[in-house]
VOVO-389106 format. One record per residue: x, y, z of N, C-alpha, C in turn. Coordinates in steps of 0.001 Angstrom, whole numbers, plus 500000, padded with zeros to 6 digits. Atoms other than C-alpha are relative to their C-alpha. Layout:
ATOM     nu     nv     nw    cau    cav    caw     cu     cv     cw
ATOM      X      Y      Z      X      Y      Z      X      Y      Z
...
//
This chain:
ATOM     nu     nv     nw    cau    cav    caw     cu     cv     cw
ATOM 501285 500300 499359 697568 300134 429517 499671 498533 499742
ATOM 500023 501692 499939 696493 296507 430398 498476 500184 499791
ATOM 502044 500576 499946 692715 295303 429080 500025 498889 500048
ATOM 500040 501820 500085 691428 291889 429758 499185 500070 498596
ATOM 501096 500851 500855 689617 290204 426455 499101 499077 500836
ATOM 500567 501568 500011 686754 287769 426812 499583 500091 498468
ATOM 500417 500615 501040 685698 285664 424006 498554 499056 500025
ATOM 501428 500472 499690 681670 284744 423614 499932 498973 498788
ATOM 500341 500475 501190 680593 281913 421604 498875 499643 499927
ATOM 501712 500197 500304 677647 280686 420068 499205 499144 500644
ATOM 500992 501215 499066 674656 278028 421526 500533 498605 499116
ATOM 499636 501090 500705 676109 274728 420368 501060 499524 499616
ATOM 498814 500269 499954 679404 274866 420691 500712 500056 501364
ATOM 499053 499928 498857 681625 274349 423014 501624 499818 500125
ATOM 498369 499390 499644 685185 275984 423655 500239 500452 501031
ATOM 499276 499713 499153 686921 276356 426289 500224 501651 499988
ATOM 499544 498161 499885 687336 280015 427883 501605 499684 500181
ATOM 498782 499778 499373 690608 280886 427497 500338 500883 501455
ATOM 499871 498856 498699 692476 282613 430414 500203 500999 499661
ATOM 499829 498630 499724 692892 285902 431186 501479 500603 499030
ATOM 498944 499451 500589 695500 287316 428535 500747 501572 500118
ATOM 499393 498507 499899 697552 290795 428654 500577 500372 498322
ATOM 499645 499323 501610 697435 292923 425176 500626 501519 500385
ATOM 499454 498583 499249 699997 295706 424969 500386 500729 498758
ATOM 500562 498920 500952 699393 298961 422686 501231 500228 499316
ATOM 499382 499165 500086 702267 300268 420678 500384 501190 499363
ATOM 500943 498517 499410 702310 304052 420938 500889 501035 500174
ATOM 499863 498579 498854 703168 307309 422281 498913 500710 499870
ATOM 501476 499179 499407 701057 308689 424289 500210 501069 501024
ATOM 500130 499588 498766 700376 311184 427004 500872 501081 499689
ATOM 498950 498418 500105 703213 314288 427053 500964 499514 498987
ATOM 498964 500212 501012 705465 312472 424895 499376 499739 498628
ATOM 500231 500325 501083 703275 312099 422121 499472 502201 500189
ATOM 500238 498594 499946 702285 316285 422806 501387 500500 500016
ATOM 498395 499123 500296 706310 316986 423078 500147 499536 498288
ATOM 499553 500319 501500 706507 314979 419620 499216 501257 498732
ATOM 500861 499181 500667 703963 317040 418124 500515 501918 499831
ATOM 499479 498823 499818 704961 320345 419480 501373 500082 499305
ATOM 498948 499452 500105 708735 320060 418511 499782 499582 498160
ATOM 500063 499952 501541 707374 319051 414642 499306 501164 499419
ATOM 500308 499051 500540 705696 322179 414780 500761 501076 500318
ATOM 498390 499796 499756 709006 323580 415841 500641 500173 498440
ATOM 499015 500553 501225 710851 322234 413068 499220 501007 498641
ATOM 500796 499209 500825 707625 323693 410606 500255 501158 499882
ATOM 499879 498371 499772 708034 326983 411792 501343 500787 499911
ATOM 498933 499748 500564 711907 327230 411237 500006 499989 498865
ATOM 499370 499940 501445 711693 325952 408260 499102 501210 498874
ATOM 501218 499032 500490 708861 328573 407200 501153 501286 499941
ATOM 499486 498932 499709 711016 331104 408824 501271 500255 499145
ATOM 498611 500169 500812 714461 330001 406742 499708 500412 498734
ATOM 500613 499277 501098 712422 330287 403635 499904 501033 499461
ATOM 500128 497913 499944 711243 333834 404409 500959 500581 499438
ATOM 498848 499267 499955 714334 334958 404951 500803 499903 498737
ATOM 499012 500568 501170 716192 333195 401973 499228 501084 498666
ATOM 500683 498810 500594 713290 334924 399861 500729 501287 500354
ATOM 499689 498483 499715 714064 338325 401295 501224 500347 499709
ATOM 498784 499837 500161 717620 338034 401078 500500 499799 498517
ATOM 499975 500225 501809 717490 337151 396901 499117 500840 499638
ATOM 500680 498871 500809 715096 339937 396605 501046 501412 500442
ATOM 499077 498741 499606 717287 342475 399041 501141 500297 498739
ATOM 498569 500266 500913 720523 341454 397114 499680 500269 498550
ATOM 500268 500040 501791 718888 341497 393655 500684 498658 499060
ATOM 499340 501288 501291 720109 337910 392624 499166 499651 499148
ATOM 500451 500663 501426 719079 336835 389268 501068 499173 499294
ATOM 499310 501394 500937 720338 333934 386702 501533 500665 499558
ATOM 498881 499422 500785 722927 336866 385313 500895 500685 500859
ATOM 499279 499567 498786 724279 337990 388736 499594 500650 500959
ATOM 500807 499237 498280 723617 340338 392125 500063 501430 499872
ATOM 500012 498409 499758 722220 343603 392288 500347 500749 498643
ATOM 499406 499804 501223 724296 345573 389791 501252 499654 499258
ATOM 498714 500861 500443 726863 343159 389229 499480 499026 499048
ATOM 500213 500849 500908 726666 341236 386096 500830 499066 499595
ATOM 499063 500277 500630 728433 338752 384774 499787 499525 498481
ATOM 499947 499230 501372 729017 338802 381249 500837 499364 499556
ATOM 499283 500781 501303 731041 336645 378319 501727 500885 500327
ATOM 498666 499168 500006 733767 339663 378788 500644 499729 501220
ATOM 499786 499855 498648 733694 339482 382591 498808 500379 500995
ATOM 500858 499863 498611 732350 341156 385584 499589 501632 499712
ATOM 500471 498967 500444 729995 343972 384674 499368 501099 501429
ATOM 500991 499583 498326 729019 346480 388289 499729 501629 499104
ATOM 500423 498330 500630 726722 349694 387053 499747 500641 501299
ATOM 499868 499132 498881 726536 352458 389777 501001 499532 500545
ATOM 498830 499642 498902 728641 353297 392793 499551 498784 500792
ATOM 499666 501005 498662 730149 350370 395146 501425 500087 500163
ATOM 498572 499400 498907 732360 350415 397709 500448 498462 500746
ATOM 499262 501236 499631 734744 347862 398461 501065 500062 500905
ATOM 499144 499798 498755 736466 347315 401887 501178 499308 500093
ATOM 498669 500849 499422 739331 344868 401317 500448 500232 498481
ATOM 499979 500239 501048 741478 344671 398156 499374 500038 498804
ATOM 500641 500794 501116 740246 344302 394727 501279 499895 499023
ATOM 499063 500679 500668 742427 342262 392483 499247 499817 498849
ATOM 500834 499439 501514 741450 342993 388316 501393 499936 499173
ATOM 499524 500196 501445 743081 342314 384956 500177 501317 499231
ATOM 500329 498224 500541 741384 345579 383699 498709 500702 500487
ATOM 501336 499504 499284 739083 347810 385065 499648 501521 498967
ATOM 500800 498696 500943 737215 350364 382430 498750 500637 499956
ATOM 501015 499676 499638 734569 352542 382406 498632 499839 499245
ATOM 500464 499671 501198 731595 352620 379599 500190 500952 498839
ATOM 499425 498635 501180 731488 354288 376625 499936 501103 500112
ATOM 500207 498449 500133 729653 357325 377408 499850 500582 501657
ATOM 499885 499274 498265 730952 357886 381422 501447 499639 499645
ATOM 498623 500363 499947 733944 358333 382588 500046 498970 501804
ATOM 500229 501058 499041 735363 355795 385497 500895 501035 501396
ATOM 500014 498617 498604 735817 357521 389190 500289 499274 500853
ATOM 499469 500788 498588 738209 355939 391872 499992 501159 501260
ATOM 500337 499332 498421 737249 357548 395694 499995 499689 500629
ATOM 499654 500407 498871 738596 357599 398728 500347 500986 500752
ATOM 499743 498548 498799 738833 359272 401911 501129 500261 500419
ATOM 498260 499607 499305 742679 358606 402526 500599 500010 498729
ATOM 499689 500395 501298 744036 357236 399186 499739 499120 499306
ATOM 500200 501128 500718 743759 355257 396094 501570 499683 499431
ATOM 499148 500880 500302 746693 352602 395612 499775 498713 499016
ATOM 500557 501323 501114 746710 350577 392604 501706 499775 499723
ATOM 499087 500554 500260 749803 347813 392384 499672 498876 499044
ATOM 499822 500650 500734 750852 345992 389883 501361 498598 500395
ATOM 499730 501096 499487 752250 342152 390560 500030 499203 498973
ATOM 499484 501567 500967 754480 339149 388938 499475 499224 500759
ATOM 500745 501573 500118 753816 335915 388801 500287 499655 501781
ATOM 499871 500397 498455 755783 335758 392424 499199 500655 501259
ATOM 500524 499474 499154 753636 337902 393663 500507 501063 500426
ATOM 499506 498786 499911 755909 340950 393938 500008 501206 499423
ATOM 501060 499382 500187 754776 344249 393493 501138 500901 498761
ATOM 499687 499266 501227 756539 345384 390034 499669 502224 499624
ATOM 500194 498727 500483 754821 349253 389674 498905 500080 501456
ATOM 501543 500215 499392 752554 350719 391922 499629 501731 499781
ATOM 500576 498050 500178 750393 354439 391840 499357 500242 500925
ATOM 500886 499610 498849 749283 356010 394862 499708 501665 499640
ATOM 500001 498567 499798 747550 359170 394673 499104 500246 501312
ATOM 500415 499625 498509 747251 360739 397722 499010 501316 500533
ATOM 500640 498515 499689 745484 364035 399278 500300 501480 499126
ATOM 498948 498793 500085 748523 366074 398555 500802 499689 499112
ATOM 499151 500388 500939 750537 364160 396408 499915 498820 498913
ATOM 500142 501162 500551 750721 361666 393420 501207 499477 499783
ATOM 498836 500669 500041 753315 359138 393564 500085 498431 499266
ATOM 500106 501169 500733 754250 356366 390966 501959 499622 500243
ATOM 499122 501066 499867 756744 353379 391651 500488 499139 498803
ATOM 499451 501006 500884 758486 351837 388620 501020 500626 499308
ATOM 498324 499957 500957 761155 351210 385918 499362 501422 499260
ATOM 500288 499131 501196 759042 353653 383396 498513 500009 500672
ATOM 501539 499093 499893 756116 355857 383630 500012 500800 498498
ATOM 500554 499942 501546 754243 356292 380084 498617 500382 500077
ATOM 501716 499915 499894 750891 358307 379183 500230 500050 497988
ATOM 500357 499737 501868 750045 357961 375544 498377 500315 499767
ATOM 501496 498929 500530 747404 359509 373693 498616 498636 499806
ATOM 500687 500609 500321 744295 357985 372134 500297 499130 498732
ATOM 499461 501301 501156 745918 356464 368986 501238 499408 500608
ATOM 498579 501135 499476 748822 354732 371088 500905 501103 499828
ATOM 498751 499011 500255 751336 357794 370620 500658 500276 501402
ATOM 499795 499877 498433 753564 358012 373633 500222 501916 500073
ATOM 499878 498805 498801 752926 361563 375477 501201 500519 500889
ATOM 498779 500088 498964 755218 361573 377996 500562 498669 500901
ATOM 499145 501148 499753 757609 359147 379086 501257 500438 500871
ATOM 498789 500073 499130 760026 359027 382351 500413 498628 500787
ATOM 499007 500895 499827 762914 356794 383151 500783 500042 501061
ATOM 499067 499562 499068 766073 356954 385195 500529 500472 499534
ATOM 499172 499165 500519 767696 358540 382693 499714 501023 499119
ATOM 500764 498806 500511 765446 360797 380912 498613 499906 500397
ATOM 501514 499441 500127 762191 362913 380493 499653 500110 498143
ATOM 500116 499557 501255 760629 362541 377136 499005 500573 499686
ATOM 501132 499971 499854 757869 364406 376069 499629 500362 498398
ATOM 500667 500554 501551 756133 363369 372255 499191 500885 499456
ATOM 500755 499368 501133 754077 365948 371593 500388 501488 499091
ATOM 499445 499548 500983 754433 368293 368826 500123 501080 500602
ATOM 499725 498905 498967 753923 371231 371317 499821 500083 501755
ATOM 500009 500165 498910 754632 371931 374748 500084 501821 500488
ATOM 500310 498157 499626 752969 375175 376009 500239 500264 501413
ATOM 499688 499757 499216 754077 376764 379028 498859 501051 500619
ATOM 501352 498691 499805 751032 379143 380786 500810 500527 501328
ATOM 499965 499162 499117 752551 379825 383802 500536 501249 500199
ATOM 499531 498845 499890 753367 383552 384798 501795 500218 500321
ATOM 499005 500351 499145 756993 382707 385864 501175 499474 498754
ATOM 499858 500689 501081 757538 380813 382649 500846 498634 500639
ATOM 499425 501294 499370 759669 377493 383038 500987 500255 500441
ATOM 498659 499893 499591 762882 376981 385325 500598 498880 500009
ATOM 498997 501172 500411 765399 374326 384077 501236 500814 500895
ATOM 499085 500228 499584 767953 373553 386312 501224 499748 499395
ATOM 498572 500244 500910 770725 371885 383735 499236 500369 498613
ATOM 500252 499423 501295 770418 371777 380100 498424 499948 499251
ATOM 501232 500501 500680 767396 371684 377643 500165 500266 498446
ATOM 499836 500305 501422 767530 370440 374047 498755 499997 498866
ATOM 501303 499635 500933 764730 371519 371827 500351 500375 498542
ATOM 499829 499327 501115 764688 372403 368458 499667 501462 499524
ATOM 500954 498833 500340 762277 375623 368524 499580 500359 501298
ATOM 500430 499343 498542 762080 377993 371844 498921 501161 499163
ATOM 500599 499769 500258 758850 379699 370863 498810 500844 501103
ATOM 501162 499629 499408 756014 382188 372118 499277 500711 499486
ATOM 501606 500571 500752 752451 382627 371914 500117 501563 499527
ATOM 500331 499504 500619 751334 385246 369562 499675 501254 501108
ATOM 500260 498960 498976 751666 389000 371098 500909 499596 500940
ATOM 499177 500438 498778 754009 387803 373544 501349 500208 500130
ATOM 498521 500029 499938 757446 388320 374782 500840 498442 500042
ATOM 499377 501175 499610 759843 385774 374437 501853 500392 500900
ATOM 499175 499447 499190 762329 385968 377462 501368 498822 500136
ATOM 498995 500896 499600 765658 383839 378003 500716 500737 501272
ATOM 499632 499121 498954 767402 384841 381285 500334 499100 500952
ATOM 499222 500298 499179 769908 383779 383659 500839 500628 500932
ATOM 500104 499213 498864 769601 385270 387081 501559 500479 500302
ATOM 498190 500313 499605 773526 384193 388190 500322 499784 499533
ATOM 499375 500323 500276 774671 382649 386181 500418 500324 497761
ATOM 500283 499984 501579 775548 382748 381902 499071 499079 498959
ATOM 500893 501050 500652 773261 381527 379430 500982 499917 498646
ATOM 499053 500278 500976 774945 379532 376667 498987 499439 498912
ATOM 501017 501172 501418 773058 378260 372763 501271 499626 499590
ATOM 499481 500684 500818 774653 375718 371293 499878 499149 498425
ATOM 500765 500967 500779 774010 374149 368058 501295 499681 498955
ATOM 498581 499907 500790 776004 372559 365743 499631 499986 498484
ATOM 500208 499966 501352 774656 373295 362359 499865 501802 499651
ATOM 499622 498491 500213 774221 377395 363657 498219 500262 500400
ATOM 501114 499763 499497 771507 379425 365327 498806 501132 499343
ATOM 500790 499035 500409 768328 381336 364600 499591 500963 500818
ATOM 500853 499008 498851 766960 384315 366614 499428 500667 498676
ATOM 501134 499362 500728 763848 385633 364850 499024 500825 500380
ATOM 501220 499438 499233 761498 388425 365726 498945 500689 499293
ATOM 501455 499635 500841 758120 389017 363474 500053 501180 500163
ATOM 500425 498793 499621 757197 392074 364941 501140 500966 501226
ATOM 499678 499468 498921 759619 393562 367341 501501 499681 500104
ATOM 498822 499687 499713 763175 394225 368640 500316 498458 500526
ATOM 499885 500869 499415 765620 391654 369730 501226 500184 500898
ATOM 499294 499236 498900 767598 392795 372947 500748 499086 500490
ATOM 499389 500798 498854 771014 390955 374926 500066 500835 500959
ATOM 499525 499380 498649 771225 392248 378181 501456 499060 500904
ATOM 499466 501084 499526 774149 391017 379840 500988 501513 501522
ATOM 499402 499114 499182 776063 392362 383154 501217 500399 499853
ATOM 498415 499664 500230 779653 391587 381839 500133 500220 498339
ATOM 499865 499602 500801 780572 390906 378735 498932 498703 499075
ATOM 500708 500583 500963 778459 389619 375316 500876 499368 499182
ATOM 499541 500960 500957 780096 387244 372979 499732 498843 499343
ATOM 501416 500371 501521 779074 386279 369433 501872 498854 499061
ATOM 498809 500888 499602 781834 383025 368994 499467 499450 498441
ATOM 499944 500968 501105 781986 381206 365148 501056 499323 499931
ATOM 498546 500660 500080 784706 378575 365409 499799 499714 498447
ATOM 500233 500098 501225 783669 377914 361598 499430 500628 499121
ATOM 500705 498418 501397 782615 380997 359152 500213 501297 500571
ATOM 500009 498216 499775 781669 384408 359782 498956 500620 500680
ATOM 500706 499624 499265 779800 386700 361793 499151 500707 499054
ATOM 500851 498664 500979 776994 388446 359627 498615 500837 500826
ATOM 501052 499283 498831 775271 391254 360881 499112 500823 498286
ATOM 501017 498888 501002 772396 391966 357704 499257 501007 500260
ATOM 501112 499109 500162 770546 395289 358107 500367 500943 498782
ATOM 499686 498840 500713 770407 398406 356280 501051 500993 500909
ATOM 499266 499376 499704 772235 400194 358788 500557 499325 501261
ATOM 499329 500186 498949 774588 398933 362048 500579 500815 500593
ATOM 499453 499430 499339 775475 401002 364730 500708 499848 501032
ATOM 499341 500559 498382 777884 401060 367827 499974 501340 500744
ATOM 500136 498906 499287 776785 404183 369530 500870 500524 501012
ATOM 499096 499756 499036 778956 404204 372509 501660 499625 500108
ATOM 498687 500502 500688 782278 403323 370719 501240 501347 501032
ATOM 499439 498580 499150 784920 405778 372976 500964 500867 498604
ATOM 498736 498603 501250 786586 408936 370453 501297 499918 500783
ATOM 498882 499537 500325 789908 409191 370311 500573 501525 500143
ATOM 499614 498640 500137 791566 412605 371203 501044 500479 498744
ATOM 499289 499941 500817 794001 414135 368740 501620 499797 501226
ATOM 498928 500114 498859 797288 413462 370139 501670 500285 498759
ATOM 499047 499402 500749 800721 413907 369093 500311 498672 498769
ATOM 499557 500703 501157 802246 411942 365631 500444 498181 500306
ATOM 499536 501290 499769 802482 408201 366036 499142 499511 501672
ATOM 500780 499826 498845 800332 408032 369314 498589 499693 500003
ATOM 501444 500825 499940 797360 405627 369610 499272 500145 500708
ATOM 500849 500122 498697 796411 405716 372994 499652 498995 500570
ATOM 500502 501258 499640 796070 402313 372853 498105 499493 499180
ATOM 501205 499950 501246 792618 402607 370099 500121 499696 498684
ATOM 499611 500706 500982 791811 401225 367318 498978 500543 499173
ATOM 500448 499436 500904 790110 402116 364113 498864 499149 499211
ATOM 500659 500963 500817 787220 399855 362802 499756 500277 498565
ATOM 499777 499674 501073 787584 399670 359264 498519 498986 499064
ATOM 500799 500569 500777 784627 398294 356289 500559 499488 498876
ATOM 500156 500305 501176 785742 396168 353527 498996 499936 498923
ATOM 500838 499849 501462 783858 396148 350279 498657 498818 500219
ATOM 501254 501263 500000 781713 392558 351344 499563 500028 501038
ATOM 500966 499932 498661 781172 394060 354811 500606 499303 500433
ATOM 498939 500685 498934 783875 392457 356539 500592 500922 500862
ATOM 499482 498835 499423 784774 394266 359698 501584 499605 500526
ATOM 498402 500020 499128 788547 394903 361098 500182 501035 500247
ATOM 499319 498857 499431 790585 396745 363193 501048 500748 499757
ATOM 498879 499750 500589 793140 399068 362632 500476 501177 500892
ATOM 499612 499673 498785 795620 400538 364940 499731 501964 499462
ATOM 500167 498430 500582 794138 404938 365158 501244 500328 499585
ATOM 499036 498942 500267 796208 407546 364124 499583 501218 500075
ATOM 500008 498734 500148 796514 410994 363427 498778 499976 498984
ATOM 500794 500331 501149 794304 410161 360120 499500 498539 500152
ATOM 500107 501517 500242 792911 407226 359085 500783 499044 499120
ATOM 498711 500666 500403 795031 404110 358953 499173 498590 498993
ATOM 500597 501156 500131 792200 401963 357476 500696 499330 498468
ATOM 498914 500604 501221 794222 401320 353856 501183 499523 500404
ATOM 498889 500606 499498 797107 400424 356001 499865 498525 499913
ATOM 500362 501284 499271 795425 397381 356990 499352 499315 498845
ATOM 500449 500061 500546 793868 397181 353978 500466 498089 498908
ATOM 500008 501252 500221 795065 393571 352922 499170 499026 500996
ATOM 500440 500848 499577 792880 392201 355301 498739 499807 499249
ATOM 500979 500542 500521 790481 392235 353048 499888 499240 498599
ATOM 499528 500456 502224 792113 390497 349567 499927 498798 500896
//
């Protein structure tokens, strides 16, 4: 906008009027000083609004100085109390539960936990699945609460550490090849069964075996034949009395005429032998088998 000046002076002087000069404002004015205005209350009102939100979002979340929500962090590490659910990975050192809970991995398909060298290759891993649990490595180890190893499998064995290993099922256990124990044992009141459907069952030991029965009989069943084998000593059969019930008699037959039978004879220390029948008994015949 253009204004003219004049300049008045007093009675008694005399100055010259200047001319007509042009003074020029500087400004915004008019819509551009109402757009300036408007877009700073623009700017106000974002930044009001960013605020808000930033608030809301550190109260939603639960951040504080010591971490978010129920995630802490902590001198030890990374402390999370209650249930969270994590959609990608989680990569951990150690993951434990408190003292007085226990810790609870859940999932709707499976939980996969791998273990990884330095190259990044996946050394062990444990998936348990719906239906199945499946572990990947050199050795699989559970030990107790004082460090005692439990059970332990390899490629070349099964070991298992503890002092007993109870069997509950109705069926009892089925070993395929051998099994090396010191003490085949059962529970109090109970039968103890050995049994081999097809095939023969063999004990071996090399110092000599025990069969023991507290309370009760101790029965071989076998389809062919039984055999009681000492490559080193003697066979001892201690009771008060031994019987062979179904031993076959002998007919009388004519003088010198066996039949092909034989005569089991008793030495004095309970040593048994045979001795070819007769008409009488031939058991003094034979009778150096026992000097």
């Amino acid at each position: 906008m253009v204004r003219e000046q004049y300049m008045t002076t007093t009675p008694g002087t005399s100055l010259e009027r200047p001319k007509n000069e042009y003074v020029y404002k500087i400004g915004i004015y008019g819509w551009r000083k109402r757009c300036l205005y408007l877009f700073v209350l623009l700017l106000l009102v974002i930044l009001v609004v960013n605020f808000s939100l930033t608030i809301w979002i550190l109260k939603v979340m639960w951040f504080s100085p010591t971490g978010m929500g129920h995630l802490r962090v902590t001198k030890e590490g990374l402390r999370l109390e209650g249930e969270s659910e994590f959609l990608f990975p989680l990569y951990a050192k150690e993951i434990h539960s408190r003292v007085d809970s226990s810790l609870l991995l859940q999932s709707t398909h499976n939980v996969t936990v791998n273990a990884r060298n330095s190259n990044g290759e996946v050394t062990g891993r444990l998936n348990v699945g719906p239906k199945m649990v499946e572990f990947h490595s050199q050795q699989f180890q559970i030990n107790s609460k004082d460090g005692k190893p439990l059970f332990t499998v390899d490629e070349n064995e099964v070991v298992i550490g503890t002092d007993k290993l109870r069997v509950t099922g109705p069926e009892g256990a089925l070993f395929e090849h051998s099994v090396e124990t010191p003490l085949v044992k059962a529970e109090a009141f109970k039968q103890l069964r050995l049994e081999s459907p097809t095939r023969s069952l063999s004990m071996d030991a090399p110092r000599g075996i025990n069969i023991k029965a507290q309370a009760g009989n101790i029965e071989a069943l076998s389809q062919m034949d039984i055999k009681l084998h000492s490559s080193d000593g003697v066979l001892l059969l201690d009771a008060e009395t031994v019987r062979l019930p179904k031993l076959p008699e002998g007919t009388r037959g004519g003088s010198g005429i066996s039949q092909g039978l034989y005569e089991i004879c008793v030495c004095p220390d309970g040593k048994l032998y045979l001795s070819v029948a007769g008409v009488g008994s031939t058991c003094q015949e034979y009778s150096r088998v026992c000097q």
